[in-house]
C-alpha positions in Angstrom: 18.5 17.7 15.2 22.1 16.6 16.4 21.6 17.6 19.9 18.7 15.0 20.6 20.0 12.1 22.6 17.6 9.9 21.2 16.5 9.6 17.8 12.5 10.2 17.6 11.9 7.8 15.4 12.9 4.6 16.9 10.8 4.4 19.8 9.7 0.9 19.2 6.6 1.3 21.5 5.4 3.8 18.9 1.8 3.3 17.5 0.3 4.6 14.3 -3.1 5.4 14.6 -3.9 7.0 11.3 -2.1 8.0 8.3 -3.7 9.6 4.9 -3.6 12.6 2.0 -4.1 16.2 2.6 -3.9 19.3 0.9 -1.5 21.7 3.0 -2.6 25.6 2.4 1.5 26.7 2.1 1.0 30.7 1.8 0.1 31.1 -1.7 0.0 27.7 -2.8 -1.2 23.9 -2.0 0.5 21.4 -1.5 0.2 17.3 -1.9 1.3 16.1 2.1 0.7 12.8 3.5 0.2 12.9 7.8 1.4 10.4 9.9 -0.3 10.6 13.0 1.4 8.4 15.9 0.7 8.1 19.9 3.0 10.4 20.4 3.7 12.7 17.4 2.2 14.0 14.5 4.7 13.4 11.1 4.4 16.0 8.1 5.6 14.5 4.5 5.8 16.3 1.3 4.7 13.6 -1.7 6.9 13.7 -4.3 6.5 11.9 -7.9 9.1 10.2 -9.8 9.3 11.6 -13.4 11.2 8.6 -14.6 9.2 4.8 -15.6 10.5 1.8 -14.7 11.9 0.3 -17.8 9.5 -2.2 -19.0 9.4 -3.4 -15.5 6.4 -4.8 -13.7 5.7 -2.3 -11.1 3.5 -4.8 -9.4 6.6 -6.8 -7.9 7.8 -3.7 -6.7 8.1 -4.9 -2.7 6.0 -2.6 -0.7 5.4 -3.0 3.3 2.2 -4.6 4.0 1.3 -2.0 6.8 1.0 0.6 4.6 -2.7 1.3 3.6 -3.4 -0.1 -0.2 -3.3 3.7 -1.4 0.4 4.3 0.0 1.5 1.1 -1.8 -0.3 1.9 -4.9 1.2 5.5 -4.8 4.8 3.9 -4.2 4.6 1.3 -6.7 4.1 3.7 -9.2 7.3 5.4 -8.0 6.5 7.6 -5.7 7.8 8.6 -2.2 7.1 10.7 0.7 9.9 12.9 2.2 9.7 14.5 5.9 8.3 18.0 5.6 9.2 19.5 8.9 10.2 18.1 12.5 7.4 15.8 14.1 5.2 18.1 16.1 4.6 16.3 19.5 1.1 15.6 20.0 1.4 17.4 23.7 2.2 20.4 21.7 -0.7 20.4 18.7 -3.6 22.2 19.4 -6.8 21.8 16.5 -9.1 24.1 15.5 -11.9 24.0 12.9 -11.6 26.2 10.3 -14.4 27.3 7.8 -14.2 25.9 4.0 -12.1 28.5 1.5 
């Protein structure tokens, strides 16, 4: 948002603690996310696809970050990327509950 001072996502003493695939119930359908969860926030992204194929081009040289866990890099090589679903929910603000199986 434009009337935040300071932009979230540059806090440089920001940790990620765990990151990984889930399925999102959305109302009447599921969708493909991929969490972020930092010290401080928790970071929705919807996964999207690219429909087009590199060219004859090795995907393997592809430069990915090295952070990233191998199934992140795997999913970008192949021309994938992960856009922000929703604002980052502060953790101080997230409250879990278990929920049965569908």
């Amino acid at each position: 948002r434009e009337n935040s001072s300071e932009n979230i996502l540059s806090s440089v003493n920001r940790v990620l603690l765990h990151e990984g695939r889930l399925m999102l119930a959305e109302s009447t359908r599921l969708l493909d996310v991929y969490l972020f969860l930092f010290d401080d926030f928790l970071l929705i992204t919807k996964i999207k696809r690219n429909k087009k194929k590199y060219g004859g081009s090795d995907t393997s040289l592809i430069p990915v970050c090295p952070s990233l866990t191998p199934e992140l890099q795997s999913f970008i090589r192949e021309g994938g990327f992960c856009t922000v679903l929703d604002q980052p929910i502060p953790l101080d603000r997230l409250i879990l509950k278990n929920v049965e199986p569908i």
